[in-house]
N, C-alpha and C positions, 0 to 999 in steps of 0.2 A: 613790564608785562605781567610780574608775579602781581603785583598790588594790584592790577586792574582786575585779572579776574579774583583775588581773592574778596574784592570789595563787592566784585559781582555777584560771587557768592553769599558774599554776608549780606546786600540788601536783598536776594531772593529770598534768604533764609529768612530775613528780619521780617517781611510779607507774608512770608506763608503762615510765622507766628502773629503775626497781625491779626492775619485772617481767620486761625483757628481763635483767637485769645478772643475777641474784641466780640464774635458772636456769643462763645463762652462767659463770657462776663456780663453781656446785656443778659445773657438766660437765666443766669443764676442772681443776679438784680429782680428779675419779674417773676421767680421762682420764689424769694427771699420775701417779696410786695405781695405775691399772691398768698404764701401762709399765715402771714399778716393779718389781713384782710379778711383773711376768709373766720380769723378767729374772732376779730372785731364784729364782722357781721353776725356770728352768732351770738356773742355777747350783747350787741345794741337789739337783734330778733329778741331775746331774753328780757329784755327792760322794754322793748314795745308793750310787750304780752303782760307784764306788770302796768305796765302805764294804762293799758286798755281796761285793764279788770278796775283800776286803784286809782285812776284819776279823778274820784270823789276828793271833796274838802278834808272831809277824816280821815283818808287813808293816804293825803298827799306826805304824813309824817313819817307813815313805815318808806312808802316808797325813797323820800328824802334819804331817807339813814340807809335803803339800801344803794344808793348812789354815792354816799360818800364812803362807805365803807370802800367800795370797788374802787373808787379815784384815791384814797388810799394806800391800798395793797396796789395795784397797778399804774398808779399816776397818769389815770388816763379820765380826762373831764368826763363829765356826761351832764346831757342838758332835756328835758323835757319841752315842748312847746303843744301850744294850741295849733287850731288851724288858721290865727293870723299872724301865727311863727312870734307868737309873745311864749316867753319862758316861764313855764310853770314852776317848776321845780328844777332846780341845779344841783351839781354832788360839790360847788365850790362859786361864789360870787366873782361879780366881774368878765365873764366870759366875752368874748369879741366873737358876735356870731352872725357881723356883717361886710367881713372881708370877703371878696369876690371867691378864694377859696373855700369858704365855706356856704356864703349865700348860695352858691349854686345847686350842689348838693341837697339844702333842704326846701327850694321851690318845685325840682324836681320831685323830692319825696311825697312837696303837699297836693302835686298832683296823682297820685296814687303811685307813682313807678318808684321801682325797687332799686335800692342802692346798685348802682353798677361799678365795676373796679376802674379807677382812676387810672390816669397816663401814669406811666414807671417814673417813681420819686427816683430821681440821680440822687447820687451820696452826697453832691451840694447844694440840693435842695430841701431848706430848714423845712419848709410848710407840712402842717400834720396832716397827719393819715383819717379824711373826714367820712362818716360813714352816715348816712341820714334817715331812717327806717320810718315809714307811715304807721301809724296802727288808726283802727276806728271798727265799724259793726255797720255790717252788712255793705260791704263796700264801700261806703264814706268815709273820708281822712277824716279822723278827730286831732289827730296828732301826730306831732313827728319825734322822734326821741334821733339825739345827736351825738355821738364820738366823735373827741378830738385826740386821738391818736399820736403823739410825739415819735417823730421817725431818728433820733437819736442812735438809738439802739440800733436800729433797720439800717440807717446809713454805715454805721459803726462797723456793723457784718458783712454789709457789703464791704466797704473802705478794704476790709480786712482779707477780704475772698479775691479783691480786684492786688492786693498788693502778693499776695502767694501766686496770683498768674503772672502778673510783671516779674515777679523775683524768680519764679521757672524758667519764664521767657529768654529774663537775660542769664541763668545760669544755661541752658539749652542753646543761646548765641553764645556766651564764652566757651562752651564744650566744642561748638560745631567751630570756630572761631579758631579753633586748635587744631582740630580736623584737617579744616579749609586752609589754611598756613602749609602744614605739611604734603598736604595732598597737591595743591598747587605747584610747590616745590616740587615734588617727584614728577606733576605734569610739566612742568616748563622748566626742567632744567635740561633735560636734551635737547628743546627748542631752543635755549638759550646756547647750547654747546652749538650748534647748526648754524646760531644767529654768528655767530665769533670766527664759528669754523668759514661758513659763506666772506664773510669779510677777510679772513685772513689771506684766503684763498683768491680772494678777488686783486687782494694785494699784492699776489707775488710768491706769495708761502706755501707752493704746490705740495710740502710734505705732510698738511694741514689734515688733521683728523678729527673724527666725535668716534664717544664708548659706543658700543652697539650694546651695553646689557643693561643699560639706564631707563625708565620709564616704561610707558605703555608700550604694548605690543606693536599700535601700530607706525609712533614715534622710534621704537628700534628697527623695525623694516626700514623706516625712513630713512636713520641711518645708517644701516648699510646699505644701501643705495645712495645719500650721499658719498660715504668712503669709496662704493665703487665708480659711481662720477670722477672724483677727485684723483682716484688709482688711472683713470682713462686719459683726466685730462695732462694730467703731470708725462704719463705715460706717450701721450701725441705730443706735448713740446716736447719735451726730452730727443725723442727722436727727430724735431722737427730743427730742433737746435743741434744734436748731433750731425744733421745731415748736412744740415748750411757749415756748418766748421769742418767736416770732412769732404765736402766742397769742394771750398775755398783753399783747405789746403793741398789739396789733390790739382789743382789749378793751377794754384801758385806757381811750384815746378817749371810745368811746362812753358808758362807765361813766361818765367825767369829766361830762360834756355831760350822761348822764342825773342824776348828783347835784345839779350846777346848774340844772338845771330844779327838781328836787324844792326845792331851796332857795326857789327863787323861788316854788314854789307853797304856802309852810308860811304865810304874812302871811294868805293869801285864805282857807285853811282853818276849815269852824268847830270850835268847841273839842270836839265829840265826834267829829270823824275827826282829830285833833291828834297823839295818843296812838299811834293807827296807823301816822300816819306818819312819829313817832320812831322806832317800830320799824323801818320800811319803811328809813330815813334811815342806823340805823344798821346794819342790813344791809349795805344800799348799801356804805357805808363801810368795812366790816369784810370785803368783797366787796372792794373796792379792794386792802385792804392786802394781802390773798393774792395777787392778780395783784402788785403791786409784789414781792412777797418772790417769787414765782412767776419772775417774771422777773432779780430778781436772782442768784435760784438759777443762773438758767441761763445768763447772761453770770460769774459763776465759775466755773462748770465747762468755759464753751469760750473764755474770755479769759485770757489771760497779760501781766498788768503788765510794766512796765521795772524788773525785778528785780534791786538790786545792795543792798553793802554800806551801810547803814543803821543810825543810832543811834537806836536806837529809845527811849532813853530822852525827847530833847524827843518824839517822836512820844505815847507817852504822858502826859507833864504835858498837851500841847494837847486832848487829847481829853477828860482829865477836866475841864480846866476849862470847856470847851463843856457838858459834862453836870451842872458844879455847880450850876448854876439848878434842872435840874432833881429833882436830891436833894432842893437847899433846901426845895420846893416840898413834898417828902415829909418834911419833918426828918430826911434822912439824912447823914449827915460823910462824907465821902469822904475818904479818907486815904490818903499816897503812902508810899511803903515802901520798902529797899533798895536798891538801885544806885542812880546819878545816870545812870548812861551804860551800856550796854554795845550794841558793834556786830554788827547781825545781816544777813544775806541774807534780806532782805525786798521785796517790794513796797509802797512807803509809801501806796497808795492803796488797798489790798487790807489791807493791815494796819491800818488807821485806817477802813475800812468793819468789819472784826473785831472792832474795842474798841469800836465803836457799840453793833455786837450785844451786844459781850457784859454792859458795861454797862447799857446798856438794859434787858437779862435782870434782872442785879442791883440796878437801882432798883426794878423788877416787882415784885420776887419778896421785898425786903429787908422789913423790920418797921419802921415809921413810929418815927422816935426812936432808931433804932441807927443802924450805921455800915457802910460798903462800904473795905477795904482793897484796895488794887494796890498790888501789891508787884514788882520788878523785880529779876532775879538771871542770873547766868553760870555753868557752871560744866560739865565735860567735855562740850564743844566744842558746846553748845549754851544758848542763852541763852529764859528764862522769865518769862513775865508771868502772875502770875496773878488774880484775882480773886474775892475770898471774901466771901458778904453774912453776916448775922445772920438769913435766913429759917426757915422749915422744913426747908430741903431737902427729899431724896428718899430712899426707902427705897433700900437697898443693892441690890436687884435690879432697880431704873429708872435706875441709873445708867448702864449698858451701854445704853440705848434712848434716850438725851438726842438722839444725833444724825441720829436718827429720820426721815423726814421726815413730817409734822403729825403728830408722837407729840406728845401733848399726857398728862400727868401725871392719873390721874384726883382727885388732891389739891387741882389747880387748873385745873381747870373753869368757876371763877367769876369765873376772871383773863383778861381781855383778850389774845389771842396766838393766832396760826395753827400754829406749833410747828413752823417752819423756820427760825427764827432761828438754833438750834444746827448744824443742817444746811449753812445757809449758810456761817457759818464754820470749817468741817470742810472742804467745797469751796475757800474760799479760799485757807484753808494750804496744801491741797495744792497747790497752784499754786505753790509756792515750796518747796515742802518738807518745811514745816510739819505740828507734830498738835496736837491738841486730846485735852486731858485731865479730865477730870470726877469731882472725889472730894468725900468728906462734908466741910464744915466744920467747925474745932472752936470752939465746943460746941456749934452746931449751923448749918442753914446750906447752900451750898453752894460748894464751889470751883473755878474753871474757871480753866485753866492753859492759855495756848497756848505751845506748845514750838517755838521759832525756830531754825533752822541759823547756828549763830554765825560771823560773820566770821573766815576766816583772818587772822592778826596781819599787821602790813604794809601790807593791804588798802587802798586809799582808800575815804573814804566816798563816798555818792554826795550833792550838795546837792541841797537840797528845794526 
């Protein structure tokens, strides 16, 4: 964003010197041609007025000698003609005075009209500076007297006028150039804190702030009205999460106390309300587990473990073998895979409630008789656990809704689950850093992948 408007800046600026320079330079071009010009024409009026008194036979000798003197000290031709534009007299032989720049000029002249100023010589334009002057007695042309002007010098001055504008220009774009770098900076660096802050915030990171003394006035209003956004919005979940956990555990209680009682009332029951009150029982029950997952919910999302460097490989052998009873129980192999060790930034009591879940999931969800693989790996600067059953899986377009909260699969409906379990663990990671990843197994199945912030090398671990 800073380079776009600085570059904005620099082609406005580079225009607006365009604009003043390029008129500026044509002026003093046809300023630099017209004093020129105006000196040639009185010097060629000056040898008309000779040519007219002196264009006798006898006195074609002085006039001679005063043309060459002048094409000497000035290096500027001069040419005498009749009025059938033949050369009487020259300050120098040789002359070419039938180039279309020239011829023009003196057919003009020999119809009586007076030298007029030529189009503006550009500085690379070699052709001379031609001036064509009539003279004769009593209104008749007798003759035309011609300068051929060498614009060397004229181009040279300009050349020279046109590079002190360029060389301002671009010292007046380096200066502003420096300007516009800084000044940008201090415009778009609170936008840019806003831009970070907006995303962080969008993230997850409700502690998320911008300076308020940075930039313009009206980018600091800005942000404090971001900050007080951000103080509202942190401020409604926070309460919104404290209230779902004090809840749920305000609930809990009574639920417990009311299960227990339904237990002790199932002996006394007779056998046609029995049936009812399994129902009744495992509501109850299934009533529980929502407030527990309910509540776990919400101590992930506002507790943060004692998060360090962690090898999370023993953390995973422990957990499987806590869950191999009950695979067995389903005839499922639970099979270890891949690394022995690798060190991650983990919280080990948030990362061992994660493989619960996600386990859990996969003994669910697996086919009685096959097998659950955890596989464990490292590699650009993140370290992966994942876990893959032999179920059904899910179609390609419920994969993006796993972490739902009670998104429940309408494939399994008939399976036991509130459908916060994936949710929870997506909450956890984030507490550390972590994501959670959800793709098809092969060849069929599901795989859930949580992706860990791998320990910098060096690190100490932290002991369990």
């Amino acid at each position: 964003m800073r380079a776009r408007l600085f570059l904005l800046l620099l082609t406005l600026l580079a225009c607006v010197i365009g604009a003043l320079q390029i008129p500026l330079g044509f002026s003093y071009a046809v300023a630099a041609q017209q004093t020129v010009f105006i000196d040639r024409l009185n010097d060629t009026d000056r040898f008309a007025a000779l040519a007219a008194d002196g264009l006798a036979a006898e006195d074609l000798p002085a006039l001679r000698q005063e043309l060459v003197r002048y094409d000497a000290v000035y290096g500027i031709p001069v040419a005498v003609l009749n009025k059938e534009h033949t050369i009487v007299v020259a300050s120098r032989d040789g002359l070419d005075l039938k180039s279309p720049q020239v011829a023009g000029p003196i057919v003009g002249a020999a119809s009586g009209r007076r030298a007029e100023e030529p189009l503006i010589h550009m500085p690379w334009d070699p052709d001379p500076l031609v001036v064509a002057e009539p003279f004769g007695n009593g209104g008749e042309v007798a003759g035309i007297v011609v300068t051929l002007s060498p614009t060397s010098g004229l181009r040279g001055q300009v050349w020279q006028a046109w590079s002190l504008l360029a060389g301002g220009g671009l010292l007046a774009l380096v200066v502003f150039a420096a300007v516009a770098a800084v000044l940008s900076r201090w415009i778009l660096r609170p936008v840019q804190s806003l831009d970070s802050a907006a995303h962080a915030l969008a993230e997850g990171s409700l502690d998320t702030r911008v300076p308020e003394s940075a930039g313009p006035p009206e980018l600091r209003r800005l942000a404090r009205s971001f900050n007080e956004m951000a103080r509202t919005v942190s401020s409604s979940l926070e309460q919104q999460r404290a209230f779902v956990a004090e809840a749920s555990h305000q609930m809990r209680n009574p639920l417990t106390a009311l299960l227990l009682r339904l237990g002790n009332l199932g002996d006394e029951l007779p056998a046609p309300a029995r049936e009812q009150y399994a129902e009744v029982r495992h509501e109850g029950e299934r009533l529980q587990q929502i407030l527990e997952e309910l509540l776990a919910l919400a101590r992930a999302e506002r507790h943060l473990g004692a998060v360090g460097a962690q090898d999370v490989g023993p953390l995973l052998d422990d957990r499987l073998g806590a869950w191999r009873p009950a695979a067995d129980a389903r005839d499922l192999l639970l099979v270890r895979e891949g690394q022995a060790a690798a060190p991650a930034v983990v919280d080990a009591e948030s990362i061992g409630r994660v493989l619960d879940e996600v386990l859990d999931n996969a003994i669910k969800y697996a086919k009685p008789g096959g097998h659950i693989v955890a596989a464990l790996s490292a590699s650009d600067g993140a370290v992966r656990i994942s876990v893959s059953d032999n179920g059904d899986g899910l179609p390609a377009d419920e994969l993006a809704k796993v972490t739902g909260r009670f998104w429940r699969s309408p494939g399994h409906a008939n399976i036991p689950g509130s459908g916060l379990g994936l949710a929870i663990v997506a909450a956890l990671l984030a507490t550390f850093g972590g994501e959670l990843e959800v793709t098809a197994a092969e060849p069929s199945g599901l795989c859930v992948t949580l992706v860990l912030p791998a320990a910098p090398a060096g690190q100490g671990l932290v002991s369990r």
